[in-house]
N, C-alpha and C positions, 0 to 999 in steps of 0.2 A: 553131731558133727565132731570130728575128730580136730583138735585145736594143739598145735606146737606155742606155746608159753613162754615167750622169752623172761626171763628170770635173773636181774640182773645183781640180785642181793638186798635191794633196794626194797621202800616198803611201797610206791607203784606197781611195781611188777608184780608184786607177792600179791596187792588185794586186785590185780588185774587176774593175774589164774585164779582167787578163788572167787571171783565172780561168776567167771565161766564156768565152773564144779559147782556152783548154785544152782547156774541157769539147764545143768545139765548136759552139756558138755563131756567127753571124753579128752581129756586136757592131760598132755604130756607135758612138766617143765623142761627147758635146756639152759642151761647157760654157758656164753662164750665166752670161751678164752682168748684176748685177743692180744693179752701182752704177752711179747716173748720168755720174758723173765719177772714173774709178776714180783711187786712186793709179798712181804707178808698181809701186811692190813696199811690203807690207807688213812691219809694225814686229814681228820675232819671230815670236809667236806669237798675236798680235792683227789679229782685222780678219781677212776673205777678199779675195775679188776683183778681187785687183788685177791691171795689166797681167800681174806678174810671173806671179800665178797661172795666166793664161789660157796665158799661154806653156810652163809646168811642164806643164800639161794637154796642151799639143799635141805636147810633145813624147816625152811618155807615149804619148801615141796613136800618133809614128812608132815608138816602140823596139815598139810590140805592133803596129804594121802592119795598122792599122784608122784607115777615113774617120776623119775627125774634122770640127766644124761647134763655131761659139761663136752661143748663141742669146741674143738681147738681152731679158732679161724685167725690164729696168729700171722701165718705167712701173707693170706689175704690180705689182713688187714695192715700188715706194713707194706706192701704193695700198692693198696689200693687207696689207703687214707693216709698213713703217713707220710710215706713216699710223694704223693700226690701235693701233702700238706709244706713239704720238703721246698719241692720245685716250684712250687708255686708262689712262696716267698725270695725264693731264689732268681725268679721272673720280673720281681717286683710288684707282684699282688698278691691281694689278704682274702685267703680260704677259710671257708666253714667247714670244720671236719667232719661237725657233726652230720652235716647235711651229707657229706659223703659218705659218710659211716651208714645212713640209711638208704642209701642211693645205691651201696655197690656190697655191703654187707647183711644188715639185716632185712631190706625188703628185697634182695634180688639171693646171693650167696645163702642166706638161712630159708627162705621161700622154697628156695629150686631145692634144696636137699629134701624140705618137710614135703612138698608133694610129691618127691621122687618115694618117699616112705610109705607115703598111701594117707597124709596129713593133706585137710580142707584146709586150713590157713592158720595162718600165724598172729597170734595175739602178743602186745608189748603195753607196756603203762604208760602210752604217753597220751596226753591232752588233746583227745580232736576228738571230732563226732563226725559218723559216718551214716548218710543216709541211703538207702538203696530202693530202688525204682523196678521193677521188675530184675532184669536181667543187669543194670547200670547201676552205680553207686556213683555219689557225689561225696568231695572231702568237707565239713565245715569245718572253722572253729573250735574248740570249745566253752563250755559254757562258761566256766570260768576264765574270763578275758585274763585275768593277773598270770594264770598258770599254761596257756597257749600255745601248745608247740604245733600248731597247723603250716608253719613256718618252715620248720624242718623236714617237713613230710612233702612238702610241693612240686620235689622232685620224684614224686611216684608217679606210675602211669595206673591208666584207670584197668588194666589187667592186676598189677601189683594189689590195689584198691579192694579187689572184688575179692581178694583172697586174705584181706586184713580182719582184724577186729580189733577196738578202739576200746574198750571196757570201759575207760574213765572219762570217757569226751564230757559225761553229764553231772560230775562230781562238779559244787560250786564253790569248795572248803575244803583248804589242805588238812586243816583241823578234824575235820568231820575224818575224813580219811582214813587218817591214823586211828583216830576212836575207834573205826570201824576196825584196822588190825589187831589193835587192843583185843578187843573182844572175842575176835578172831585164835587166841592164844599164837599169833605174830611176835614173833622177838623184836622185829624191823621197824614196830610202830614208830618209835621214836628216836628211828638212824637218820643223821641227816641228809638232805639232800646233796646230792655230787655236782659239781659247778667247774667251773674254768677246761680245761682239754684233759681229757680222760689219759691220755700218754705222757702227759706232762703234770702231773700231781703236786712238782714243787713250783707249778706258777709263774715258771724260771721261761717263757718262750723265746727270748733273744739267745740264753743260756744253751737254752736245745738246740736252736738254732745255730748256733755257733759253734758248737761238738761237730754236725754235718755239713756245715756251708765254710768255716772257717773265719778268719778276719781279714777282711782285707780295708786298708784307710784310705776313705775318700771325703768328699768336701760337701760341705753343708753350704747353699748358696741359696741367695734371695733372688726373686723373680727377675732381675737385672743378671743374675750371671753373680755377683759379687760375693766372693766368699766370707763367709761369717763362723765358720768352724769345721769341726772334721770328725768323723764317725768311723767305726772298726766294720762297717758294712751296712749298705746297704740293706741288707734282710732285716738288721733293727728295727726298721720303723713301717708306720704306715700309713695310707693320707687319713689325714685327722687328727693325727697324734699331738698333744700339744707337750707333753711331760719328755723328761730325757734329753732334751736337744745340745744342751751345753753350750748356748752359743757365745762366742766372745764377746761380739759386736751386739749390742743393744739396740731394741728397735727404735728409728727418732722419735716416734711418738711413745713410747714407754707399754704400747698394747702389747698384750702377747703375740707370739708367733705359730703357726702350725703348720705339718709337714702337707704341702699342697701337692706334692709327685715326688716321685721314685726314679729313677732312672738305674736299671739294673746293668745297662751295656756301660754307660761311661760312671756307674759306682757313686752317683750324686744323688743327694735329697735337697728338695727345693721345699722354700717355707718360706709363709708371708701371713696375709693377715687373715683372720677369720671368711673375710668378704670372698677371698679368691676363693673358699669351698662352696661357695655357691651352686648348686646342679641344679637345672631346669632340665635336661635330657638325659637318657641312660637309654646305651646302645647294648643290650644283650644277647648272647650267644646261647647254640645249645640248648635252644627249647626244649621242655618237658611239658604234658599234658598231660591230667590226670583225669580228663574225660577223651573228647574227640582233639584232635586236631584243630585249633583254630587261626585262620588269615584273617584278614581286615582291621578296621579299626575297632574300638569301644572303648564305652567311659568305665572305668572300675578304679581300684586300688592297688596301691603299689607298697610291700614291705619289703626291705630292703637289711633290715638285723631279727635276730632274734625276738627280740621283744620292744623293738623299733614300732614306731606308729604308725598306721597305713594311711598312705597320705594318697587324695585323690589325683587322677589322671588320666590323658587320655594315652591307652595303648593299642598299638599294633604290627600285628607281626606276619612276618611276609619275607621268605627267600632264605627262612633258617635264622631267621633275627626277629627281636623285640623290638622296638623301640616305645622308649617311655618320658610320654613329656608330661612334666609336673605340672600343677597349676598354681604352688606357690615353692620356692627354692626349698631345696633339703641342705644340709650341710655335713661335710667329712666323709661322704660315698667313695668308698675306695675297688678298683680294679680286681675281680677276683671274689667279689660278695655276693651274691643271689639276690635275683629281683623276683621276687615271688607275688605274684596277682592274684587279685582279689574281685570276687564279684560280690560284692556286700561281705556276706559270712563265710561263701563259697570259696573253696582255692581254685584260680584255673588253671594257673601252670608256674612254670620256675625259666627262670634263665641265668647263667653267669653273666655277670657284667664286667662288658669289656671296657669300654669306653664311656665318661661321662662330658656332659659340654653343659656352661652357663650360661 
């Protein structure tokens, strides 16, 4: 089978292509370029793409002794994810870029090239295991719960699926991992993992924010309307946030406060008490399925962050919507986050969410 390797510099990616060159595979690496202006090398463990990385990737690619190619998906990607990432704060809800990075980049934009090339599918280092059934493939899990990204993948359809490969879904040890590049003669064994938004490497996202949105000053107000301080925008915050608020006005009982909504049209953040994040339902848009299509109801799982817990509920969806009633409250679900279902280990689909009620 002919395999495109995404290759991200990273020491996932690297023992993901040479698993495939084990198993015998024909494995091409690529890696994307997706910052306009990359740095040289990244800070730690923030931030991807930089020169540094492309170069960790390439050299990955000679110790396994497979072509390698750096594919420039810069414009894409500030169209599709940042831009996206942009407006969406500017709306008054809180995006996963990640998940759109794989939604509109690498499983759909790098897909559609490698098969245009005459490549079976496309392999990356992330955490999930794929099972396939004759002609159908199902997404699980992976086996190691701590390291999990079956989260971010939810948003794939079962066509995308069937032309994936998952190398690492069965690793149970980050540890083991690295030993294994070790061994490997990997430089990457022991680079660290990348963490917070790949475009944002200084951590700064009010900062970013504020370069394209601007400031504008509006009022910080408690669930009565009454003002209690004032903010340079809206896009700073988000529901759940308890840090940053500045407020003048103290609460009478001395509890903390946290932002409970956004209002982007009149410029206000409302905050109160832990209680009002309360969510029993979540109204989602935008269905994704990563098998058939499904209407009705059913009992399963609901993840709703990264590495957030899946909490049980009853879902279902009918007319281009989710809805997801909990069976005990979750807290700080904000507008704009993915509600990704679960059938035990299984993912069945993704929605954004629009609306939540207590």
């Amino acid at each position: 089978m002919r395999v495109l390797a995404a290759m991200s510099g990273g020491v996932d990616s690297a023992v993901a292509a040479a698993r495939l060159v084990d198993a015998g595979h024909e494995v091409t690496g690529v890696h994307l370029a997706l910052a306009r202006n990359p740095e040289l090398f990244r800070s730690g463990s923030r931030g991807c793409c930089s020169l540094a990385d492309t170069n960790d990737a390439r050299r990955a690619a000679d110790v396994l002794g497979i072509p390698f190619y750096v594919w420039d998906f810069s414009e894409q990607f500030a169209d599709d994810v940042v831009a996206d990432f942009v407006a969406e704060y500017a709306a008054g809800r809180t995006p996963n870029p990640c998940l759109r990075c794989n939604e509109k980049i690498k499983f759909a934009a790098l897909l559609e090239r490698g098969i245009g090339l005459g490549f079976d599918a496309v392999a990356t280092g992330h955490y999930a295991r794929l099972q396939r059934h004759g002609d159908s493939v199902s997404l699980y899990r992976a086996a190691e719960q701590a390291k999990d990204q079956s989260y971010v993948l939810g948003v794939l359809s079962a066509a995308q699926l069937g032309r994936c490969e998952f190398p690492l879904g069965e690793v149970t040890a980050k540890a083991e991992l690295r030993a294994e590049a070790a061994e490997r003669g990997l430089l990457v064994a022991d680079k660290p993992d990348s963490h917070d938004i790949c475009f944002i490497p200084t951590g700064d996202t009010a900062g970013f924010l504020n370069d394209r949105l601007g400031q504008r000053t509006g009022d910080i107000v408690d669930e009565n309307g009454d003002v209690l301080g004032a903010h340079l925008g809206h896009h700073q915050f988000t529901v759940g946030q308890r840090h940053g608020l500045h407020l003048s006005v103290p609460a009478g009982d001395g509890r903390p406060r946290y932002v409970v909504g956004v209002d982007p049209v009149a410029n206000t953040v409302t905050v109160g008490p832990k209680g009002s994040l309360a969510v029993r339902t979540i109204r989602g848009i935008r269905p994704t399925w990563t098998e058939q299509p499904i209407a009705g109801s059913w009992r399963g799982l609901v993840q709703v962050r990264a590495h957030g817990e899946p909490m049980p509920a009853t879902i279902e969806a009918a007319d281009g919507t989710v809805t997801v009633v909990l069976d005990t409250p979750a807290f700080g679900i904000a507008p704009g986050q993915a509600a990704v279902c679960y059938d035990g280990e299984r993912v069945v689909g993704a929605a954004t969410i629009e609306a939540t009620n207590s």
